[in-house]
C-alpha positions in Angstrom: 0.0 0.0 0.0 1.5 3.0 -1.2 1.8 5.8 2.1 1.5 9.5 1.7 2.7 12.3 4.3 0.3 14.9 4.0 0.8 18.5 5.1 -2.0 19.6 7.0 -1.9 22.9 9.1 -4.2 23.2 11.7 -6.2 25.9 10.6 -7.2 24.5 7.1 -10.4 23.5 5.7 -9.0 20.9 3.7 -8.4 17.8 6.1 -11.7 16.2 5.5 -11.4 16.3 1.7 -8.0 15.2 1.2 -8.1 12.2 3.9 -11.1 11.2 1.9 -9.4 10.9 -1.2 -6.7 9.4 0.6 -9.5 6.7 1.9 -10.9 6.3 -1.6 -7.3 5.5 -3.4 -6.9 2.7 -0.7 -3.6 4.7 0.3 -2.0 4.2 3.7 -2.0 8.6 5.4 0.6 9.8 7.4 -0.5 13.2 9.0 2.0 15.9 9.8 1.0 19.3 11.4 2.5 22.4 12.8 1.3 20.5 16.6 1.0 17.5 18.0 -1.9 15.6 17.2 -3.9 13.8 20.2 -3.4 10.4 19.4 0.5 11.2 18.1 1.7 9.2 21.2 -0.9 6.6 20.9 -0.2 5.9 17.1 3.7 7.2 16.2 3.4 5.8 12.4 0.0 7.8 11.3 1.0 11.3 12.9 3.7 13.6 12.8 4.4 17.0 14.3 6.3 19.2 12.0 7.9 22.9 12.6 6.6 24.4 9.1 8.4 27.5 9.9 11.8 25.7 10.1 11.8 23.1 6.5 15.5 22.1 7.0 14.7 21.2 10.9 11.5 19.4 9.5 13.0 17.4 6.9 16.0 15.6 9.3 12.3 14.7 11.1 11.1 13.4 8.4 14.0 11.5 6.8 14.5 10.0 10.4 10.8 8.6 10.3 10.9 7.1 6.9 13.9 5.2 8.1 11.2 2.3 9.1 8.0 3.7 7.6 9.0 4.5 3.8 6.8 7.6 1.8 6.2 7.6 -1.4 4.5 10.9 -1.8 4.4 14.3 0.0 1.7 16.8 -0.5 1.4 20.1 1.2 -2.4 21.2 1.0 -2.2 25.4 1.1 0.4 28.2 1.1 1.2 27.4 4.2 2.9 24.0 3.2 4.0 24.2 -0.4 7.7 25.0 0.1 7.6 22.6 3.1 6.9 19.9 0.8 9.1 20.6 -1.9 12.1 21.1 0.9 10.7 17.2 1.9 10.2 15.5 -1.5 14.4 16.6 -2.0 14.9 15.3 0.9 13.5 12.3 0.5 14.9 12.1 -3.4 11.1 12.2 -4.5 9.9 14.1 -7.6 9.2 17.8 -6.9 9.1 21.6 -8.1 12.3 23.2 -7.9 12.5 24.9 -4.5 13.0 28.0 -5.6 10.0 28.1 -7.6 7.8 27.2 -4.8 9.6 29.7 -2.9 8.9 32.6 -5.5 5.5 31.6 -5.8 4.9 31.9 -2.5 6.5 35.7 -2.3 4.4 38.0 -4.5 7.7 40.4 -5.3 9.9 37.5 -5.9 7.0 36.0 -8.3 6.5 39.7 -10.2 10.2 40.1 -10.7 10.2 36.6 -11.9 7.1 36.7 -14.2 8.0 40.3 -15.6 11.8 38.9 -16.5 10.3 36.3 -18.7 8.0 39.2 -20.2 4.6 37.8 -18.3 2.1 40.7 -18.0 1.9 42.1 -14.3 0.7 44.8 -12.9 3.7 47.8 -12.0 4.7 46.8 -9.0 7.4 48.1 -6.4 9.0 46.9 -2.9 8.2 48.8 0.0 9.7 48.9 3.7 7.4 49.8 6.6 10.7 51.8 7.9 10.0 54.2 4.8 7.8 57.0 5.7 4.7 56.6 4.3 3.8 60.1 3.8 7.2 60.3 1.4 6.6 57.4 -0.3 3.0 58.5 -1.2 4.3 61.1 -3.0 6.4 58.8 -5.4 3.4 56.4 -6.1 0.8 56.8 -9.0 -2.7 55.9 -8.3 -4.8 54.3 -8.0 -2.6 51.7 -6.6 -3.0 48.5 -4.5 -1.2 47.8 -1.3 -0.3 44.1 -0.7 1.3 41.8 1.8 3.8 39.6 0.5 2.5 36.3 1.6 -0.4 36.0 3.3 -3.2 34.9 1.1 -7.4 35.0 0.1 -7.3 38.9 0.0 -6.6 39.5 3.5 -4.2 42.5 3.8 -4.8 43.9 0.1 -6.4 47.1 -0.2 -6.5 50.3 -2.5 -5.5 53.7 -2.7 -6.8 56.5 -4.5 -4.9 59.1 -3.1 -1.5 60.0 -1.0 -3.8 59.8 2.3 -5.7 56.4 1.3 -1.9 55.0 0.9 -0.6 56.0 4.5 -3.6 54.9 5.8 -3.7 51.6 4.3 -0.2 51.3 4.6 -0.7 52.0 8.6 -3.5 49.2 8.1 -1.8 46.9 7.2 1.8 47.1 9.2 -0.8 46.5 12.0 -2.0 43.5 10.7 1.3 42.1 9.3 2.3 42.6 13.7 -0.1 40.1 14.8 1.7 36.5 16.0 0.2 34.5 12.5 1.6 37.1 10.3 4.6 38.1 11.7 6.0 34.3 11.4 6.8 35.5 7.9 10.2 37.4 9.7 11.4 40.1 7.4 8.2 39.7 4.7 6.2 41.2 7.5 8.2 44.4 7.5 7.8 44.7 3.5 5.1 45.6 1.8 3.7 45.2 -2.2 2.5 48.5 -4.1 1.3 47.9 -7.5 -0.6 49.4 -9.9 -4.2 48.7 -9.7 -5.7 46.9 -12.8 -9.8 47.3 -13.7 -11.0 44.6 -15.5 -12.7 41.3 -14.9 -11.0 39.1 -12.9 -10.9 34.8 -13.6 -9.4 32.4 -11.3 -7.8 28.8 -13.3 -7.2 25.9 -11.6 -5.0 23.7 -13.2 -2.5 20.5 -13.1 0.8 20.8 -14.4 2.0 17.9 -16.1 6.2 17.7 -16.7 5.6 20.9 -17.1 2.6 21.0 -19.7 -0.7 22.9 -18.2 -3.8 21.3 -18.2 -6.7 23.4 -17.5 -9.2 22.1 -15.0 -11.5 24.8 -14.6 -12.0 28.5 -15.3 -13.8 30.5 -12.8 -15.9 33.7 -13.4 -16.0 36.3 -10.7 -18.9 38.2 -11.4 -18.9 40.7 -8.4 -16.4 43.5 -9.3 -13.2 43.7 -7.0 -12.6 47.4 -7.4 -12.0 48.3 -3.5 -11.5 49.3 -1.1 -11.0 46.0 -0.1 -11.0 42.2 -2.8 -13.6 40.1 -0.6 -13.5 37.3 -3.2 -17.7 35.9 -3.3 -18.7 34.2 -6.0 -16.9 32.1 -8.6 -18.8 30.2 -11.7 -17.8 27.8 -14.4 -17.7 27.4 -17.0 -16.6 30.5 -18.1 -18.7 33.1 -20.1 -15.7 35.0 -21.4 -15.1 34.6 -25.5 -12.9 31.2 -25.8 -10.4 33.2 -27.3 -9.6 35.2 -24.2 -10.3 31.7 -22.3 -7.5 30.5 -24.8 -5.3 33.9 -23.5 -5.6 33.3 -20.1 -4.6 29.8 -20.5 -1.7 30.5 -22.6 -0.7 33.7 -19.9 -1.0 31.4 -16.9 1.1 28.7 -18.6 3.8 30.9 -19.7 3.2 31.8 -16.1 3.7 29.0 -14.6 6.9 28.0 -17.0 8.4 31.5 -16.0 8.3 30.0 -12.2 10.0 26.7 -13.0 7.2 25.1 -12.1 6.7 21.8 -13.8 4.3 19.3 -11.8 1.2 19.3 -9.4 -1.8 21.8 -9.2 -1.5 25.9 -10.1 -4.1 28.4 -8.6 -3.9 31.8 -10.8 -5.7 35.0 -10.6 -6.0 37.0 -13.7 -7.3 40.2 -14.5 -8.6 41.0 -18.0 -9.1 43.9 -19.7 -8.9 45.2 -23.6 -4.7 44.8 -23.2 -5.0 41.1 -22.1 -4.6 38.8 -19.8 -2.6 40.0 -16.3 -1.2 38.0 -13.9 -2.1 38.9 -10.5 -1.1 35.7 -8.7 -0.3 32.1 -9.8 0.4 29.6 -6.5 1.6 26.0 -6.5 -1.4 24.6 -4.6 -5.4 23.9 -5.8 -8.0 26.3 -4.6 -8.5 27.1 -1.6 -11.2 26.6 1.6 -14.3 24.2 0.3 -14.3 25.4 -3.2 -12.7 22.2 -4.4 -16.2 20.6 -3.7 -17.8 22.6 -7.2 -15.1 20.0 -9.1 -15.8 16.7 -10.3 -13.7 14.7 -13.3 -14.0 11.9 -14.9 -16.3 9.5 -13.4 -16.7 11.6 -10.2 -13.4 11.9 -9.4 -12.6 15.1 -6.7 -10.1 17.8 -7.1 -7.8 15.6 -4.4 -8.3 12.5 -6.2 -6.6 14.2 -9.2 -3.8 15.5 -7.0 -3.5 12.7 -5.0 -3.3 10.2 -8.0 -0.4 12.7 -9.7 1.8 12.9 -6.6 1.7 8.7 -6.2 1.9 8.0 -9.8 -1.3 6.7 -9.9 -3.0 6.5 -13.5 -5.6 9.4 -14.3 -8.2 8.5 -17.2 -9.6 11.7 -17.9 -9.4 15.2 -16.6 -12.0 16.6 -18.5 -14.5 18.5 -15.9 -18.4 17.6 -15.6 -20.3 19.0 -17.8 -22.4 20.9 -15.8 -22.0 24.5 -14.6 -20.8 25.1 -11.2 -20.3 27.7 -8.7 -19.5 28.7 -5.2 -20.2 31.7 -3.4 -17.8 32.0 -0.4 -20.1 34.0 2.1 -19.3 37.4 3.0 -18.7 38.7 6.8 -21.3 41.1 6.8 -20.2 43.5 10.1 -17.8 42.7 12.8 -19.0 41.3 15.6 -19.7 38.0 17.9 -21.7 35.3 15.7 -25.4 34.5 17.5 -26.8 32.2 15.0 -27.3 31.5 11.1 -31.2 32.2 10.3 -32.7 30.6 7.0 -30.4 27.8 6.2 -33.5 25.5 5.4 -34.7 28.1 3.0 -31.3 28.7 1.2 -31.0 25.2 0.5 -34.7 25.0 -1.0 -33.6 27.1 -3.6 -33.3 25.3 -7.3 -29.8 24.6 -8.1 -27.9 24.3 -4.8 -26.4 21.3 -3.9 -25.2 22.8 -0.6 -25.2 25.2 2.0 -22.3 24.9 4.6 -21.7 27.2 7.8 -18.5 26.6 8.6 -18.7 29.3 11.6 -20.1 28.6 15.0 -22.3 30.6 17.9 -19.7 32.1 19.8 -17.2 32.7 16.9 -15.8 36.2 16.5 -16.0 37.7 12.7 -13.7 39.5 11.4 -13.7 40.9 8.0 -11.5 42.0 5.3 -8.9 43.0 5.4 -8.2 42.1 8.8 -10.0 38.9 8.7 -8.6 35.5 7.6 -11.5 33.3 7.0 -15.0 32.9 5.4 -18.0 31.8 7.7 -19.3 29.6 5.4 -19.7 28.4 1.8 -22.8 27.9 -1.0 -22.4 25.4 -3.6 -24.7 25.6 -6.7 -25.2 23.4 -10.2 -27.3 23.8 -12.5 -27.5 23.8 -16.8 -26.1 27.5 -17.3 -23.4 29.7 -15.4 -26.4 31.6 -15.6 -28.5 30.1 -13.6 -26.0 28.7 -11.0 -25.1 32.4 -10.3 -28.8 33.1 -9.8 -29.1 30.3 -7.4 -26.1 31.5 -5.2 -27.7 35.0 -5.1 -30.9 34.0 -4.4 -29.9 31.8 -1.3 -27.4 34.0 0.0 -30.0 36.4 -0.2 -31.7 34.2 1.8 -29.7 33.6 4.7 -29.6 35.7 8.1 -26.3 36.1 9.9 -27.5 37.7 13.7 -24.3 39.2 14.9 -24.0 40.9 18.0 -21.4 43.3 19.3 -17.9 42.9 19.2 -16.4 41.6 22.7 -14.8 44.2 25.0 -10.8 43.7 25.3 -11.1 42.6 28.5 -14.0 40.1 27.8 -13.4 36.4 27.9 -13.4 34.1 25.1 
């Protein structure tokens, strides 16, 4: 039975859907996570505490546990993980992406500088420090402009700038955020910050699998809320896309060039693209699948999930087909609608009456605080929708969002307990 170390952080939402795939493949799971797992005394073989933060210290770990228990496959499930992996699979002599393209796709400067060198369309884009004055460096900057951390992910720190006071302020936003334990992990990433020129257009997500370095297109997502600002709450995404197949065709070809420009040459891509009347932008391309629950909207084959797919590549495993269902899809990642202490989720039976959905899932609980963008790192729930038209399914995410009642009371005091 072939085993697989999997990469799972704590905080993910992805444990239950890759263990599942795991279970489906009939493949043996060895779970390793930032702490120690509960039954990690009780069962040394299946579980495996790991500092992500320190790869080199991890991998001696590692190469000491498969000493008895040999791995065939290593797969690191978000941001969090991907250049952990790759530091383990050469390690462990294993195939993998060069480390240095896991590592520039994980650092939005490195992966501009990279992407822009091999003449991949980008935004402008320049390297801040939050030792510069902000008021000085306003004056240097053309807007509107965006300001960016480099590596925290799913929007949360991004926000725009129309003018020289917008910038300090957002600047000053985000230094605060970047100083909070989570974020400040990243050592000197969390004293930089991205400014780049701020795109309009419609903006696509692609999920893909790289293949010895040829990209196969899984799915192309529509966004059909604009993300113009303040801040890029990401809501709802629906495929197929309605975009002319030759922009689809662009946007493949930009995210593969993309993708090539990075070194990266096997496993799945997420890009973000921004299109306008020039093209095809890229505005981020990452070495992992999509993230929270939206990997549920993706079936292949003969029902095959996204983490089959992924699973199967990493072990070697044969895949049939990766041609997408037929059907369109969608998910609408639900929006934190204030700040504020989460009471209860009203009209879930109703939402999930409505034609089309397939699933309403709070992933939130009474008690919880909510926080949103661009301070906040995490969606309360998720809406899954088919149906014959991206049309329709977009209609059917609106309509039971629409819906849905989230009672949310004050915030807590700072001195109140949790």
């Amino acid at each position: 039975m072939p085993r697989l170390l999997l990469l799972l952080p704590t905080t993910t939402y992805r444990t239950a859907a890759f263990l599942g795939a795991a279970k489906k493949l009939g493949v043996e799971v060895v779970v390793a996570s930032e702490r120690a797992h509960v039954f990690q005394q009780a069962q040394p073989g299946r579980f495996l505490s790991l500092d992500f933060l320190h790869p080199d210290q991890a991998a001696r770990q590692v190469v000491e546990f498969v000493a008895t228990r040999p791995i065939h496959a290593v797969v690191g499930v978000d941001d969090a993980t991907t250049v952990l992996a790759a530091v383990l699979l050469n390690a462990l002599g294993l195939p993998h992406n060069p480390l240095r393209s896991t590592a520039a796709a994980r650092d939005k400067y490195r992966m501009r500088t990279r992407l822009r060198g091999d003449g991949v369309p980008v935004p402008p884009y320049a390297l801040r420090s939050f030792d510069d004055d902000p008021v000085v460096e306003a004056r240097r900057t053309a807007f509107p402009c965006v300001v960016k951390p480099l590596m925290l992910s799913g929007s949360r720190g991004v926000i725009r700038a129309d003018d020289e006071a917008q910038f300090v302020g957002a600047v000053r936003r985000l230094e605060r955020i970047l100083r909070r334990p989570e974020a400040a992990d990243d050592g000197e990433a969390a004293r930089q910050v991205l400014v780049e020129g701020f795109i309009p257009g419609r903006e696509v997500a692609l999920e893909g699998l790289l293949v010895k370095g040829d990209l196969h297109v899984l799915a192309l997502f529509d966004k059909p809320d604009p993300l113009d600002g303040p801040f890029f709450e990401e809501t709802i995404y629906v495929a197929p896309s309605r975009l002319p197949s030759t922009v689809q065709a662009e946007i493949a070809s930009c995210t593969a060039r993309a993708a090539q420009a990075l070194g990266l040459r096997d496993g799945p891509v997420h890009a973000e693209l921004r299109v306008n009347r020039h093209g095809p932008s890229v505005i981020e391309i990452a070495a992992r699948s999509i993230g929270g629950l939206c990997s549920r909207t993706l079936r292949f084959g003969t029902g095959l999930s996204l983490e089959e797919l992924i699973l199967r590549q990493a072990l070697g495993m044969e895949i049939r087909s990766l041609e997408r269902e037929r059907r369109a899809v969608g998910v609408m990642m639900l929006p934190i609608p204030r700040t504020g202490v989460l009471k209860e989720v009203r009209g879930q039976a109703e939402a999930r009456a409505v034609p089309g959905i397939d699933e309403v899932t709070i992933t939130a609980h009474p008690g919880q605080d909510l926080v949103p963008l661009p301070e906040g790192a995490s969606y309360p729930g998720f809406i899954f929708a088919r149906a014959e038209s991206p049309e329709r399914v977009e209609a059917a995410l609106r309509e039971a969002h629409r819906r849905l009642d989230f009672v949310v009371m004050a915030p807590r005091k700072p001195t109140e307990a949790i």
